[in-house]
VMD Tcl script that draws the C-alpha trace (Angstrom):
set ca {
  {0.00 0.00 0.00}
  {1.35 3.47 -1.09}
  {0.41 6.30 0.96}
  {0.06 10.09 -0.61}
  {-1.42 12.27 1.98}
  {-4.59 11.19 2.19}
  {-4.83 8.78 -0.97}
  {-4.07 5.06 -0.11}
  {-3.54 3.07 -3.38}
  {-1.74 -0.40 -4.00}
  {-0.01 0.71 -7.37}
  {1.10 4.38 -8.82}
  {0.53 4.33 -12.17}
  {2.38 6.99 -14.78}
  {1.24 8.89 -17.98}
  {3.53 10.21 -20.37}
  {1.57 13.35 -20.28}
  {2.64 12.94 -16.39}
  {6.30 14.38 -17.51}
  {5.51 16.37 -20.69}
  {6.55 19.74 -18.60}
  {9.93 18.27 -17.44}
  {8.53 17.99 -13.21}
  {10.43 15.18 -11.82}
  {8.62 12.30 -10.26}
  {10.14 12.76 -6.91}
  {8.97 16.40 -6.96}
  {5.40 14.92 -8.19}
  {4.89 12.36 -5.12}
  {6.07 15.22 -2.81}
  {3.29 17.64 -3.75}
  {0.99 14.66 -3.64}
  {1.96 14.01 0.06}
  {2.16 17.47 0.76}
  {-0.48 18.78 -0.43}
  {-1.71 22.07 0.69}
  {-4.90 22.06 -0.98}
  {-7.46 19.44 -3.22}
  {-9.91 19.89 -5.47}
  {-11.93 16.88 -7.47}
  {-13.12 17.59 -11.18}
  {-14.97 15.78 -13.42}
  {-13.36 12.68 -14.40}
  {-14.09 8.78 -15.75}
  {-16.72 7.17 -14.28}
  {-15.56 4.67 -11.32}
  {-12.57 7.20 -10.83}
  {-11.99 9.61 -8.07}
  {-9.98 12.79 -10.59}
  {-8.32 15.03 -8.24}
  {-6.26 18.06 -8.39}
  {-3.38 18.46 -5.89}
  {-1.68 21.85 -5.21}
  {2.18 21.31 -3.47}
  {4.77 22.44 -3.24}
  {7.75 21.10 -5.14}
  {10.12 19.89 -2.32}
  {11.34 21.49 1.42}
  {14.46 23.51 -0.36}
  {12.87 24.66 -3.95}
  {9.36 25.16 -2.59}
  {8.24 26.69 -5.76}
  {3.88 25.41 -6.38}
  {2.94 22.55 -8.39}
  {-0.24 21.43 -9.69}
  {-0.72 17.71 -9.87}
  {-4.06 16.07 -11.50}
  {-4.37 12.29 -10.61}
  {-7.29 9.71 -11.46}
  {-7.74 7.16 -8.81}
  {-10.14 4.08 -7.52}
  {-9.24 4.03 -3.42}
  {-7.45 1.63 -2.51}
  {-6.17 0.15 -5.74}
  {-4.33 2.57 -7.91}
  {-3.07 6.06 -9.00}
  {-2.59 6.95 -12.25}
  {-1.02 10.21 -12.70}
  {-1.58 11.89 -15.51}
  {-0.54 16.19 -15.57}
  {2.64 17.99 -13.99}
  {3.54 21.40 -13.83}
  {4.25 24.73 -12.15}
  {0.80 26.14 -10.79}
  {-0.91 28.13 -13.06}
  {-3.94 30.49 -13.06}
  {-6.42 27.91 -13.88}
  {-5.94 25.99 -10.51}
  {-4.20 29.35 -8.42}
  {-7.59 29.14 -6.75}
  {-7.93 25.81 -5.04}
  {-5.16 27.46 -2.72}
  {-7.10 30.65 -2.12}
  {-10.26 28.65 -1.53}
  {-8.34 27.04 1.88}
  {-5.78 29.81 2.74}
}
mol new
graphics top color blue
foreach p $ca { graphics top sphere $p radius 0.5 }
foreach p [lrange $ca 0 end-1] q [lrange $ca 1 end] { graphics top cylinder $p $q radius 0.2 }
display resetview
């Protein structure tokens, strides 16, 4: 079992569209687990699509946006990466 915050899964799966803006998986996972704020969208049926706002790492600290597609408890597929933008800027001034 993998945990990511809140988000227990048995399996982390990756997209290529995951790493299409260069964000390093390490620095992915981190904002995952570190999430300071959440917000589900509209996804797949049977899927739980989330978007996770974190920061990069403890030294960098510079805001990522991270949307995932899950089913609890059995996987994560990870599927966007990259520096926060405007379009999701306001899932962390919904909670701050």
């Amino acid at each position: 079992m993998v945990e990511l915050g809140e988000v227990s899964v048995m399996e982390v799966r990756w997209t290529d569209s995951a790493q299409e803006h260069g964000i390093p998986r390490a620095q992915i996972l981190y904002a995952i687990s570190h999430a300071i704020g959440v917000c589900e969208i509209e996804g797949l049926p049977n899927e739980v699509t989330q978007v996770f706002v974190g920061y990069s790492n403890e030294v960098d600290q510079f805001l990522l946006e991270v949307i995932v597609a899950h089913r609890p408890g059995r996987y994560l597929r990870i599927f966007h990466a990259n520096h926060l933008t405007d379009k999701f800027r306001n899932i962390i001034e919904r909670t701050s």
